[in-house]
N, C-alpha and C positions, 0 to 999 in steps of 0.2 A: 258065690253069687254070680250067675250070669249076665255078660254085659250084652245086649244085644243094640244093636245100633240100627232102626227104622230104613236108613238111606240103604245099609246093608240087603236087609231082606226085602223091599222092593226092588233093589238091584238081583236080587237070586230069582225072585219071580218072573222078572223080565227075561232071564236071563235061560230059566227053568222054559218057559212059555209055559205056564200054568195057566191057567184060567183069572186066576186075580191076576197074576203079569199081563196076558192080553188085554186084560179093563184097564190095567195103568197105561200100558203103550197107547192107547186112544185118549186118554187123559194128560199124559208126559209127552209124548213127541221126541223128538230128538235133544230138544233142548229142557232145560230144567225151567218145570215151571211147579210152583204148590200143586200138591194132589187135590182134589174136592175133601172137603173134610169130611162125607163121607165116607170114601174111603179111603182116606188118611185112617179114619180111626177103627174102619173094617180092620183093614193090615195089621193093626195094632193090637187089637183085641183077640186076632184068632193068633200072632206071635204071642201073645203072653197065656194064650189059654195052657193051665197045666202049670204053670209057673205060680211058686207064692211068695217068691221075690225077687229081685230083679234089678239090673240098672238100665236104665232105657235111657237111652243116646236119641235127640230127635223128635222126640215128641212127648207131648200135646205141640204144637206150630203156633196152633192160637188158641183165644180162650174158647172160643166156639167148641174146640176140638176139647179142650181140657174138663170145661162145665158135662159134656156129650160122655164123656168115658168114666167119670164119678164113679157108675159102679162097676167097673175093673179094674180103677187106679186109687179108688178113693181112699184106702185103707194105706195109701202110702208116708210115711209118715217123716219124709223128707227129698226135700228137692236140691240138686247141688245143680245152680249156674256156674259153668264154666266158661271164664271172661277173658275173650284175647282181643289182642288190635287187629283191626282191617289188615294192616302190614300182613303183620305174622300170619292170620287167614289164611289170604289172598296165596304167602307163600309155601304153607302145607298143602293147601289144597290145589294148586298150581303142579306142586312139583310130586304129589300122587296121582293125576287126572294126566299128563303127559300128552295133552293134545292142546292142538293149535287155538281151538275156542274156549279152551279152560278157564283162563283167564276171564275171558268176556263173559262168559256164565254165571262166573263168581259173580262178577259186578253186578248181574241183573240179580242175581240170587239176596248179595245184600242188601240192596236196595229193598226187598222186601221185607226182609228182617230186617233191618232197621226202622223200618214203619210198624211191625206188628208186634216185637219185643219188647220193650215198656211197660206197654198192657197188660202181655202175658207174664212178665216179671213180677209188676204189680200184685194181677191174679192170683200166682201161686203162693206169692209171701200171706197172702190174706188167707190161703186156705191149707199151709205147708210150713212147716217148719224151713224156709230156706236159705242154704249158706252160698254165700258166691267166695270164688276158687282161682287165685290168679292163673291160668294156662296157659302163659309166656314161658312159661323153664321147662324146661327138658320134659319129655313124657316121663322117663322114671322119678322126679323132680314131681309131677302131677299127680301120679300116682299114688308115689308116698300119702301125698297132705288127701287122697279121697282114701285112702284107707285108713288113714285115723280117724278121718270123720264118721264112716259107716263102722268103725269100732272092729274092722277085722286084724 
């Protein structure tokens, strides 16, 4: 089962200068800010086309985005929230981004997830089966406990 990770492949588009990469650079800027959800959920829907299952990393963002994609995700019959502290966040993603505003990005970054997670946590319990996954231990430590959830 393919993991594809959302942050991934608008970072290859950006990256590519494809035509959806040049829509996101007018939309992202240099600094991280949410996509428009619509096309959060363009990105999304042409990465899963061909796909009939999948582990997506990153989205739905919000419910907007999650209610909007029903029929490309809707048949999914399980959501795993993966739950860590601000700390430990702050320090993966600090010490893979390796630049001086990293930090400072994060901060603006949770700041929004923290405002729009709830809801969508909420959301998805109401329409998914969802299991939440402590993601404090080691990635092969993480790993294990989602592969016995998805029964591989």
């Amino acid at each position: 089962m393919p993991h594809i990770s959302l942050g991934d492949v608008v970072r290859e588009h950006v990256n590519r200068q494809t035509e959806l990469g040049k829509e996101i650079v007018v939309h992202w800027g240099n600094i991280w800010k949410p996509l428009p959800d619509g096309l959060a959920v363009r990105v999304a829907r042409e990465t899963l086309a061909g796909h009939t299952s999948w582990i997506l990393d990153g989205f739905p963002r919000n419910v907007a985005q999650a209610e909007t994609t029903a029929d490309f995700i809707g048949d999914s019959d399980l959501v795993i929230h993966l739950k860590v502290s601000d700390e430990e966040s702050c320090k993966r993603v600090t010490a893979r981004a390796r630049s001086a505003e990293a930090e400072a990005v994060w901060r603006i970054r949770m700041a929004v997830e923290h405002e729009r997670l709830p809801e969508l946590v909420a959301h998805m319990n109401s329409c998914f089966r969802l299991v939440e996954v402590d993601a404090s231990p080691s990635e092969e430590i993480v790993n294990a406990s989602l592969l016995k959830i998805v029964g591989e």
